[in-house]
Chimera marker file (.cmm) of the C-alpha trace (Angstrom):
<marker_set name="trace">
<marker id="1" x="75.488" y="-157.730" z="229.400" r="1" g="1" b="0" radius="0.5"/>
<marker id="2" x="77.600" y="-158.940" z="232.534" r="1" g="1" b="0" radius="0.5"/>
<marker id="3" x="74.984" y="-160.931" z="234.049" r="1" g="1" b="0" radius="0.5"/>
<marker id="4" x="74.739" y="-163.011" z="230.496" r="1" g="1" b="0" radius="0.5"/>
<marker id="5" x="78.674" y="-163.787" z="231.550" r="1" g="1" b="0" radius="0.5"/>
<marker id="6" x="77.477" y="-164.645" z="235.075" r="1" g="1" b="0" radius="0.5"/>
<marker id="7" x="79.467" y="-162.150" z="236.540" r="1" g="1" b="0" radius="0.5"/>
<marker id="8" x="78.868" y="-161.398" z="240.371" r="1" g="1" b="0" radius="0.5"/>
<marker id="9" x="78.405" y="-158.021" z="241.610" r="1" g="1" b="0" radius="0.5"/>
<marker id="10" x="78.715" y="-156.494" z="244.588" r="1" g="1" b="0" radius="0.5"/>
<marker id="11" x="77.301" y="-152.749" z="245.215" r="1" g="1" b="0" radius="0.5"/>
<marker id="12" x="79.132" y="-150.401" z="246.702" r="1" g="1" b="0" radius="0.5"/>
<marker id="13" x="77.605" y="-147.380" z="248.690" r="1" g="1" b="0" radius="0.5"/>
<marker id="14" x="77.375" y="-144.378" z="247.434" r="1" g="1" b="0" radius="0.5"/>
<marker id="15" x="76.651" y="-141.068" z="249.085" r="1" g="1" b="0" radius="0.5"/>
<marker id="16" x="75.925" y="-137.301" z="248.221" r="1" g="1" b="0" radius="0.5"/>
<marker id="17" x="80.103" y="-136.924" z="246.761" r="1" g="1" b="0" radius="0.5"/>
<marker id="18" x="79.760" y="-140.116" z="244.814" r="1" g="1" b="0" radius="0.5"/>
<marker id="19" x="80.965" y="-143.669" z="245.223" r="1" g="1" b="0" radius="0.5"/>
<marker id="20" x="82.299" y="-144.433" z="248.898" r="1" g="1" b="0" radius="0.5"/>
<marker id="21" x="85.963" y="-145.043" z="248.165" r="1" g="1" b="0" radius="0.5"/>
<marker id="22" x="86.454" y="-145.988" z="251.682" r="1" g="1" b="0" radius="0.5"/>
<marker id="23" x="84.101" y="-148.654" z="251.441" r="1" g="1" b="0" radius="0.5"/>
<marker id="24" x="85.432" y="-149.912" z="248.286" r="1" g="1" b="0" radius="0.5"/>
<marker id="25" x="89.259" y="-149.909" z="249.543" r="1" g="1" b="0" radius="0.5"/>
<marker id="26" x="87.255" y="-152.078" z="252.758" r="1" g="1" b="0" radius="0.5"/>
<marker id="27" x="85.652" y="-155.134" z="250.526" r="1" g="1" b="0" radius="0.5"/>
<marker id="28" x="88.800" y="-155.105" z="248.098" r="1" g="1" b="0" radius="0.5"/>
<marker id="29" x="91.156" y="-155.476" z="251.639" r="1" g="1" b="0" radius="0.5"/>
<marker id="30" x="89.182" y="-157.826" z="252.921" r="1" g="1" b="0" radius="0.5"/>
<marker id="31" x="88.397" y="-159.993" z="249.979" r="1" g="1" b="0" radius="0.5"/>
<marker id="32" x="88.501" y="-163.895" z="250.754" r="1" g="1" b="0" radius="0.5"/>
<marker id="33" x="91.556" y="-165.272" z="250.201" r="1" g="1" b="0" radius="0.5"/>
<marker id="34" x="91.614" y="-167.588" z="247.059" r="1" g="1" b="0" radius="0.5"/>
<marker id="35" x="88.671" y="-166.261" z="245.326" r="1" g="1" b="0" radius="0.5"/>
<marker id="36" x="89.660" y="-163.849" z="242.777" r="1" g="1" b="0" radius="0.5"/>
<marker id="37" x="89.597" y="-160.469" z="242.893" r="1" g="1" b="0" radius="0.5"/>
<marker id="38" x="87.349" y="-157.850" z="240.525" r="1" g="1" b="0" radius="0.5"/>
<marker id="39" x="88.262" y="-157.091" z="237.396" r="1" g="1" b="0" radius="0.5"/>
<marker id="40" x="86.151" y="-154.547" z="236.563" r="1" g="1" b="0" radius="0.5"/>
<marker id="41" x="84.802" y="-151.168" z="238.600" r="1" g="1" b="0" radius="0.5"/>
<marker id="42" x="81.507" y="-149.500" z="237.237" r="1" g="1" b="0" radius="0.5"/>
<marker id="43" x="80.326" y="-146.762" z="238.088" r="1" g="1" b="0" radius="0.5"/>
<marker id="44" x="78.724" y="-143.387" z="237.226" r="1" g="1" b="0" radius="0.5"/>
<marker id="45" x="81.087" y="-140.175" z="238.376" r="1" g="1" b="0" radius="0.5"/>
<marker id="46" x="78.607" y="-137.406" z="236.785" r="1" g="1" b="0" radius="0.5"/>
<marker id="47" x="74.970" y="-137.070" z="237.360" r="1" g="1" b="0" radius="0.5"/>
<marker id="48" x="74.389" y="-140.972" z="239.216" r="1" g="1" b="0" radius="0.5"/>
<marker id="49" x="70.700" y="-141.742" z="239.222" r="1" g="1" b="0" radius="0.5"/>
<marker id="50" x="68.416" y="-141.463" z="241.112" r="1" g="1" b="0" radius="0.5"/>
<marker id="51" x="70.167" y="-139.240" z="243.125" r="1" g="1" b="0" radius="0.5"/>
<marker id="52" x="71.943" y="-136.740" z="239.886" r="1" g="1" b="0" radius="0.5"/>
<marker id="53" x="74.907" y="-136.588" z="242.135" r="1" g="1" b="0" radius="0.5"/>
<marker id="54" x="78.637" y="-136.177" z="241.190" r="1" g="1" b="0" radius="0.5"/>
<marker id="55" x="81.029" y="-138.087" z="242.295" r="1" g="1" b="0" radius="0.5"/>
<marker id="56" x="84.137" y="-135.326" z="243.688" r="1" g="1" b="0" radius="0.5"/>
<marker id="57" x="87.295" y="-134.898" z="242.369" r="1" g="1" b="0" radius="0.5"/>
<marker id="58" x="88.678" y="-136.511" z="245.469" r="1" g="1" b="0" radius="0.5"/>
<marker id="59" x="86.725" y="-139.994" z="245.421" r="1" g="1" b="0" radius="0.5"/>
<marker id="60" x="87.381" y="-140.178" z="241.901" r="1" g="1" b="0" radius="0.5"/>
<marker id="61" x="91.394" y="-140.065" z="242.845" r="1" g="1" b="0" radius="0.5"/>
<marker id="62" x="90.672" y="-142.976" z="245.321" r="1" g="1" b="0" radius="0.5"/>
<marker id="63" x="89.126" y="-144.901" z="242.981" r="1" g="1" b="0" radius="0.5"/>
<marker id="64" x="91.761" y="-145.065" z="240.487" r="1" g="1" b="0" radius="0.5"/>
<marker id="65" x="94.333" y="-145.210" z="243.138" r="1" g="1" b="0" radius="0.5"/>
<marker id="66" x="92.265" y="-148.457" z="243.825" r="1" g="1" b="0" radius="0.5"/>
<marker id="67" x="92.160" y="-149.517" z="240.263" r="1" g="1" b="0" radius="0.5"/>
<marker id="68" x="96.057" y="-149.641" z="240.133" r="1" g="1" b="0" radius="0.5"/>
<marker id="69" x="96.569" y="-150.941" z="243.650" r="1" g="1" b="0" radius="0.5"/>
<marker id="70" x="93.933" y="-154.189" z="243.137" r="1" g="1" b="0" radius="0.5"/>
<marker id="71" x="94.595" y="-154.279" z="238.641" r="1" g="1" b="0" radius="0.5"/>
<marker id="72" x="90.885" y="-153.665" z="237.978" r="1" g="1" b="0" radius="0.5"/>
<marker id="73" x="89.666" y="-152.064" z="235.079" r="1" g="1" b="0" radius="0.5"/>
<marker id="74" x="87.319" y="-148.666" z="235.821" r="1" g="1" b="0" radius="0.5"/>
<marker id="75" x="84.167" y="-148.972" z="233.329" r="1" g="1" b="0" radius="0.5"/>
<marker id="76" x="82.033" y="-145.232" z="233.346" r="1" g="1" b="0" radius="0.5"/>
<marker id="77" x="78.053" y="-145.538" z="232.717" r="1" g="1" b="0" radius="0.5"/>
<marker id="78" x="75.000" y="-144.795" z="233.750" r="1" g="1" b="0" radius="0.5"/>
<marker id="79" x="73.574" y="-147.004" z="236.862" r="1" g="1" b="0" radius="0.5"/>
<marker id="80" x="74.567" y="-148.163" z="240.550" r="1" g="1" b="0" radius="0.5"/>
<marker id="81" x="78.421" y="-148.462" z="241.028" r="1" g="1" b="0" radius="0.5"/>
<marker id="82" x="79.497" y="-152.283" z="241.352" r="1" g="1" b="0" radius="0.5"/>
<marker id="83" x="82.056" y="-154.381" z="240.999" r="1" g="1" b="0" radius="0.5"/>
<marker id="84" x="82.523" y="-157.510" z="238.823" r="1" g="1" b="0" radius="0.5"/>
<link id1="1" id2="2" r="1" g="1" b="0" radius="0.2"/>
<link id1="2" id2="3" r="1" g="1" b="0" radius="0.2"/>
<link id1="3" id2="4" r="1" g="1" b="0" radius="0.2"/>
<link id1="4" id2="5" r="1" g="1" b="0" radius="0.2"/>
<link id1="5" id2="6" r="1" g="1" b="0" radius="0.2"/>
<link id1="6" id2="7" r="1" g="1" b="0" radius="0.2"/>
<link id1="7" id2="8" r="1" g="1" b="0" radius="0.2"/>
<link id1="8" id2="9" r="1" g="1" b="0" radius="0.2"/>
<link id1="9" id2="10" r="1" g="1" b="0" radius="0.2"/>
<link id1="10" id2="11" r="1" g="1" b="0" radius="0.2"/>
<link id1="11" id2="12" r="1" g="1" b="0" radius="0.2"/>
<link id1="12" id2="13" r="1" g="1" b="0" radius="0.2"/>
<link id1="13" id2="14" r="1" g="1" b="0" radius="0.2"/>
<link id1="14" id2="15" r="1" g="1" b="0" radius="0.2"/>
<link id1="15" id2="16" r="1" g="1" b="0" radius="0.2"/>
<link id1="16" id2="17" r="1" g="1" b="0" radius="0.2"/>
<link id1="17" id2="18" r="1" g="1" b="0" radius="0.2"/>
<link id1="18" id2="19" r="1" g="1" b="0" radius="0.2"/>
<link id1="19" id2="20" r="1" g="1" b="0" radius="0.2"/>
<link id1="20" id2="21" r="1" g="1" b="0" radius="0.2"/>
<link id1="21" id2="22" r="1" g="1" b="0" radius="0.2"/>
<link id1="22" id2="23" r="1" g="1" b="0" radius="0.2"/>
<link id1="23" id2="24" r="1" g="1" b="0" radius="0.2"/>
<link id1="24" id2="25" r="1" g="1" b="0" radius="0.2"/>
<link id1="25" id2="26" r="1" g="1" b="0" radius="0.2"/>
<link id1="26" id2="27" r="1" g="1" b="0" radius="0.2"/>
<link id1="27" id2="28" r="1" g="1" b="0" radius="0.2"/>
<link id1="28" id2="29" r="1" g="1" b="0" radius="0.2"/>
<link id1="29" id2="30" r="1" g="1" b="0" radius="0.2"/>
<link id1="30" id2="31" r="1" g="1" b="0" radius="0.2"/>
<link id1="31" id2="32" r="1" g="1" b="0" radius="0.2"/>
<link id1="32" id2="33" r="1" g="1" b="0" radius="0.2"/>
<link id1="33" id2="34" r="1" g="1" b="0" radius="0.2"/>
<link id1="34" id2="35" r="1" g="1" b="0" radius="0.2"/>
<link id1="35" id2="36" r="1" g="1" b="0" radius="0.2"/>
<link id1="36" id2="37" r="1" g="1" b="0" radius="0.2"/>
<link id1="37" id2="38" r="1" g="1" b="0" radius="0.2"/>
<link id1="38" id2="39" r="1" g="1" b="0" radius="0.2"/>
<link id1="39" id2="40" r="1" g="1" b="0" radius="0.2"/>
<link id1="40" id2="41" r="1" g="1" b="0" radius="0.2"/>
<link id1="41" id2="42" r="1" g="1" b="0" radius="0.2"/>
<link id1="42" id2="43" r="1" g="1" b="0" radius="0.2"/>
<link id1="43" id2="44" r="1" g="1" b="0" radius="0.2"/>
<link id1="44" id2="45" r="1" g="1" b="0" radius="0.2"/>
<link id1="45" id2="46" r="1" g="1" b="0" radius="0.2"/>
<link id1="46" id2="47" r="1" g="1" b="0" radius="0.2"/>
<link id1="47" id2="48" r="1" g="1" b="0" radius="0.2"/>
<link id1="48" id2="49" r="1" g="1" b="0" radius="0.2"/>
<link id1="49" id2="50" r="1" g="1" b="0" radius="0.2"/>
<link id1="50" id2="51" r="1" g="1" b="0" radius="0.2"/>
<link id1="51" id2="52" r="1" g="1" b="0" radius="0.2"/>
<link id1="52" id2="53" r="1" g="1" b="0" radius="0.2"/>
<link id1="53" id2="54" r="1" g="1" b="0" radius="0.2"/>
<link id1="54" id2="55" r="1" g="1" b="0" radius="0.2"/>
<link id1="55" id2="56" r="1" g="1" b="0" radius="0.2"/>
<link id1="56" id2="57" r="1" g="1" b="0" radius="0.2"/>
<link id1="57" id2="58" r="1" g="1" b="0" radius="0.2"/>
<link id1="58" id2="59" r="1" g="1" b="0" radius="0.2"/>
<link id1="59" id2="60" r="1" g="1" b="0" radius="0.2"/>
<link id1="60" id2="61" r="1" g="1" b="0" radius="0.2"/>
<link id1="61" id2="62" r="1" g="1" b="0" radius="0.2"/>
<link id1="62" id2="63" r="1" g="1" b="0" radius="0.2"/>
<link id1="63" id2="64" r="1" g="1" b="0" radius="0.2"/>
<link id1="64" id2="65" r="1" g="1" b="0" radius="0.2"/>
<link id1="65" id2="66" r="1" g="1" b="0" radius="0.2"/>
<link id1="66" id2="67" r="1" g="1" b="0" radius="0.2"/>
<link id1="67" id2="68" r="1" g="1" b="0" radius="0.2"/>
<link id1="68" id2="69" r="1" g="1" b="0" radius="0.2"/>
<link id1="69" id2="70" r="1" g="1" b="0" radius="0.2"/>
<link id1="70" id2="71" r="1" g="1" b="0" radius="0.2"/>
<link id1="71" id2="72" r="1" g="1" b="0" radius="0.2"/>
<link id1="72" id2="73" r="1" g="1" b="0" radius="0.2"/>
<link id1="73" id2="74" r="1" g="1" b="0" radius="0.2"/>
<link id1="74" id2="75" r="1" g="1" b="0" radius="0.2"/>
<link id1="75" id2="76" r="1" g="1" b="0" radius="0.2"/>
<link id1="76" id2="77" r="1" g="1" b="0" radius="0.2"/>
<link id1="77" id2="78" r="1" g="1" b="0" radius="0.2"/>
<link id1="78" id2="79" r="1" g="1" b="0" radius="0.2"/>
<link id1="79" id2="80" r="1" g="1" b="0" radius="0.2"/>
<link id1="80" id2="81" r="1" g="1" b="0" radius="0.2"/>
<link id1="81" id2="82" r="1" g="1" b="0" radius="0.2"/>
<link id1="82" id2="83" r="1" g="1" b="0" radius="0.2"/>
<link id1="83" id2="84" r="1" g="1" b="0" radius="0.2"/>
</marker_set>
């Protein structure tokens, strides 16, 4: 559905206790000035495939903590956490 709107996305790693918050908080610092920022963070906290892992209580905090710090939207699902 996204790539119909011609949304970009941009993968963010993800390792045995989920999406790698540090990362994320790294590409949304260090975004290029004048090109707008995400709007929308998806991602899988329970059971990610391949891998089935779930994403801890602690990188789930960062992530919203994110979300309210950059105004992006948090969209849970079943695939490789991006952002748009």
């Amino acid at each position: 559905m996204l790539k119909t709107l011609h949304c970009e996305q941009i993968e963010v790693e993800t390792d045995a206790n989920g999406v790698c918050s540090h990362l994320l908080r790294d590409i949304l610092e260090n975004w290029p000035v004048g090109k707008p920022k995400p709007k929308i963070f998806y991602t899988v906290p329970y059971g990610c495939n391949p891998t089935g892992s779930t994403a801890t209580l602690e990188r789930r905090k960062e992530v919203l903590r994110l979300a309210r710090e950059h105004n992006f939207l948090i969209l849970e699902g079943g695939y490789i956490p991006s952002i748009f």
